[in-house]
ZADO-1210 file (C-alpha; in nm, 4 decimals, padded with zeros to 6 digits):
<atoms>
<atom x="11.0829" y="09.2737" z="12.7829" code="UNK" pos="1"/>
<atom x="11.0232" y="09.4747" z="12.5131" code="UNK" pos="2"/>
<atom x="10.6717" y="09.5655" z="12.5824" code="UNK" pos="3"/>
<atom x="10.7825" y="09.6260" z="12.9019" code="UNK" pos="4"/>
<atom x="11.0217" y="09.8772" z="12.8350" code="UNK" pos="5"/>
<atom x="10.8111" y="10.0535" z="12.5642" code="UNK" pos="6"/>
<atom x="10.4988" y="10.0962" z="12.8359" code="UNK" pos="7"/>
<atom x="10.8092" y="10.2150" z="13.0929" code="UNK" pos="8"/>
<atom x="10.9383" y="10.4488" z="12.8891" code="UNK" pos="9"/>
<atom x="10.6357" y="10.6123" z="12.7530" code="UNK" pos="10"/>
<atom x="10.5063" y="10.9071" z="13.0361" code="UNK" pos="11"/>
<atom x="10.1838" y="10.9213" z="12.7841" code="UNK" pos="12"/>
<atom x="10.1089" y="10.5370" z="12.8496" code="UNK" pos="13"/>
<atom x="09.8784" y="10.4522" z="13.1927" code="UNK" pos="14"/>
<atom x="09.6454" y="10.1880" z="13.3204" code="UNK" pos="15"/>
<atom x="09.3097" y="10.2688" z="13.5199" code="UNK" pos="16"/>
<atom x="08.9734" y="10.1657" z="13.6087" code="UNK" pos="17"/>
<atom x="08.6479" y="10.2912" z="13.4700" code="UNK" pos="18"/>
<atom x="08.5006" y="10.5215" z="13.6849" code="UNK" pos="19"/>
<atom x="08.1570" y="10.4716" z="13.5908" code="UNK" pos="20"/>
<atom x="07.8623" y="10.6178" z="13.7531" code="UNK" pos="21"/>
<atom x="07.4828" y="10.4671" z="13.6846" code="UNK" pos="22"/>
<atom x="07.2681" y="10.7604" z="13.5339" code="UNK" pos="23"/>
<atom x="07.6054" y="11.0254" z="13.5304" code="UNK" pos="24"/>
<atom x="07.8853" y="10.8217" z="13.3099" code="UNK" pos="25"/>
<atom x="08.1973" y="10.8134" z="13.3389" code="UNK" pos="26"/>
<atom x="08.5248" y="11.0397" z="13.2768" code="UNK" pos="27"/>
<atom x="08.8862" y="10.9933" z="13.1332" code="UNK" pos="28"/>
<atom x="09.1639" y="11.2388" z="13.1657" code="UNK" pos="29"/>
<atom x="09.4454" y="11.2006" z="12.9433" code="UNK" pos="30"/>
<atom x="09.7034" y="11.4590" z="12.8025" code="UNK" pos="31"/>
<atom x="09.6882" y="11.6002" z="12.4505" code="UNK" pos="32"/>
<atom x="09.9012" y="11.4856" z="12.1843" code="UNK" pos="33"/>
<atom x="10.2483" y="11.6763" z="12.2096" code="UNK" pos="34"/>
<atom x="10.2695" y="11.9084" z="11.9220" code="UNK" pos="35"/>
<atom x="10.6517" y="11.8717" z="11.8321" code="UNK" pos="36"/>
<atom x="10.6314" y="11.5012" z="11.8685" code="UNK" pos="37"/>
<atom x="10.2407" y="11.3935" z="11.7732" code="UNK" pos="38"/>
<atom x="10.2919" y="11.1375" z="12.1032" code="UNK" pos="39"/>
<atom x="09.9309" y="11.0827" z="12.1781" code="UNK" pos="40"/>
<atom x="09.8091" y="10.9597" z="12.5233" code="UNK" pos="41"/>
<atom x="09.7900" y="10.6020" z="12.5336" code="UNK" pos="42"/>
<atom x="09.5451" y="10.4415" z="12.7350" code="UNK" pos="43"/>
<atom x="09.3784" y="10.0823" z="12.8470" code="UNK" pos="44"/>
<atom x="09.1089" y="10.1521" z="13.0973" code="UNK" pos="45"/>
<atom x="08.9561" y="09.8022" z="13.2656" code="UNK" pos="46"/>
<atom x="08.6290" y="09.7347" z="13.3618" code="UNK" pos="47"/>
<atom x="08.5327" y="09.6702" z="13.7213" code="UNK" pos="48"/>
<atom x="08.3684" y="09.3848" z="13.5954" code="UNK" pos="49"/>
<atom x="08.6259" y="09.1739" z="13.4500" code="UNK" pos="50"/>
<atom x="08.6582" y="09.0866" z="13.8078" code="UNK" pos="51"/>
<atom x="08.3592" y="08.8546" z="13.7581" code="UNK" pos="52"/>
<atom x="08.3982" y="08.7113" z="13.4662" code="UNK" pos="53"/>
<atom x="08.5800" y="08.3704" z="13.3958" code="UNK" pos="54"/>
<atom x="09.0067" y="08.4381" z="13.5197" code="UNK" pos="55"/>
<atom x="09.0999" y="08.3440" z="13.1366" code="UNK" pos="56"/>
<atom x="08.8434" y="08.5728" z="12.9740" code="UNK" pos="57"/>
<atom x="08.9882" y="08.8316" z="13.1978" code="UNK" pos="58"/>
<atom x="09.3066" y="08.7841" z="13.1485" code="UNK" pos="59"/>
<atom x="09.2797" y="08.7330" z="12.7952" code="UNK" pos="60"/>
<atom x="09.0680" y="09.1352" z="12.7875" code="UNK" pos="61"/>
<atom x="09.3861" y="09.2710" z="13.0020" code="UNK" pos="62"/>
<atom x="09.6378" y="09.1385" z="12.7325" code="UNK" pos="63"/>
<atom x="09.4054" y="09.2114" z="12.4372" code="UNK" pos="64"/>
<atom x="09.3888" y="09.5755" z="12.5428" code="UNK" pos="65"/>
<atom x="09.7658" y="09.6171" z="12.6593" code="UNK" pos="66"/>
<atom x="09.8223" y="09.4643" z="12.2712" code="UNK" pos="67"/>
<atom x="09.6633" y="09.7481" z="12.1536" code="UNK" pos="68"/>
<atom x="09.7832" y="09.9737" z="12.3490" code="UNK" pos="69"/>
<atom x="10.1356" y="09.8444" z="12.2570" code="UNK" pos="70"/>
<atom x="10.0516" y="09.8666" z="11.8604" code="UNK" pos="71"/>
<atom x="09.8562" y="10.1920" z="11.8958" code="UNK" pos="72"/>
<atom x="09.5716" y="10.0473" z="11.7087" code="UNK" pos="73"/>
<atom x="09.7495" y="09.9536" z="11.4798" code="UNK" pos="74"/>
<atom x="09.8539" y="09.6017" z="11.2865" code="UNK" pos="75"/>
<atom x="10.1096" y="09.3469" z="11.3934" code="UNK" pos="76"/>
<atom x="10.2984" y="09.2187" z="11.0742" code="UNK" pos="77"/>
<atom x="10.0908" y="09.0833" z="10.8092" code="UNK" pos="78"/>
<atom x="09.7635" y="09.1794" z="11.0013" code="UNK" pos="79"/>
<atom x="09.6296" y="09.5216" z="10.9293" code="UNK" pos="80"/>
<atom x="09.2981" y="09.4896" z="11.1193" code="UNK" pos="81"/>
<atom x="09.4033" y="09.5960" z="11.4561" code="UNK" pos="82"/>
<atom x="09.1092" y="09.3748" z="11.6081" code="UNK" pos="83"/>
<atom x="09.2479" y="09.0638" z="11.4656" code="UNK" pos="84"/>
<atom x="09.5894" y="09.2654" z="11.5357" code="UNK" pos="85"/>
<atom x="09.5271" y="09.2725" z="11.9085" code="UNK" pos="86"/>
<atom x="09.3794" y="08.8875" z="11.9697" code="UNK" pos="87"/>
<atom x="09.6810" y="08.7860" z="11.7505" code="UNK" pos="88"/>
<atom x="09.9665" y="08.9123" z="12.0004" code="UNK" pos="89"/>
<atom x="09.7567" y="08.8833" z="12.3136" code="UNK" pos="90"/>
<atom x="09.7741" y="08.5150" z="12.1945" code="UNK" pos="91"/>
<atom x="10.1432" y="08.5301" z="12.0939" code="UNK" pos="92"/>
<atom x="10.1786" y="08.6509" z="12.5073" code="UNK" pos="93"/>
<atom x="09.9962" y="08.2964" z="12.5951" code="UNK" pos="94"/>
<atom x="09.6411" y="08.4751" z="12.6234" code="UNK" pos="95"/>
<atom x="09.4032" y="08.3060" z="12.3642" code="UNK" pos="96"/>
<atom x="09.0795" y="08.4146" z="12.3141" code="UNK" pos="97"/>
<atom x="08.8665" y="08.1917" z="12.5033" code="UNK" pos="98"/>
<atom x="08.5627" y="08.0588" z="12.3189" code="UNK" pos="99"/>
<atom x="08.2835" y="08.1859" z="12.2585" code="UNK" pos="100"/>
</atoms>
């Protein structure tokens, strides 16, 4: 719930898809930080093709970047390397990463 209500609450915080384009790119729009505040955009942009892969690899990419998203890149507790940050509260959410 408390993820929850910090993504709610947050107007800088948004989900979308890539909107890649073979031999163009792709683009991301997202507001500038707010001066008085320093709130920066926060942002987890999915891949088209996690609807291919395996459901638990995909599911486990979703809560890996939402976990980011929710610690702003940064560490959770003891862990400073937001990598090992991310994986670690993704798996805390019942979303392990699958192996290898």
């Amino acid at each position: 719930m408390e993820v929850q209500q910090d993504f709610l609450s947050d107007s800088n915080f948004f989900i979308t898809m890539e909107n890649f384009v073979p031999g163009k790119g792709w683009t991301l729009w997202m507001a500038l930080p707010d001066p008085a505040h320093r709130d920066a955009s926060r942002a987890v942009v999915l891949r088209k093709r996690l609807a291919d892969c395996d459901l638990d690899f995909g599911l486990y990419v979703i809560a890996h970047e939402l976990a980011h998203a929710y610690l702003r890149n940064g560490g959770w507790g003891e862990i400073t390397d937001c990598e090992k940050a991310a994986d670690a509260l993704a798996e805390s959410w019942g979303f392990p990463k699958p192996p290898a």
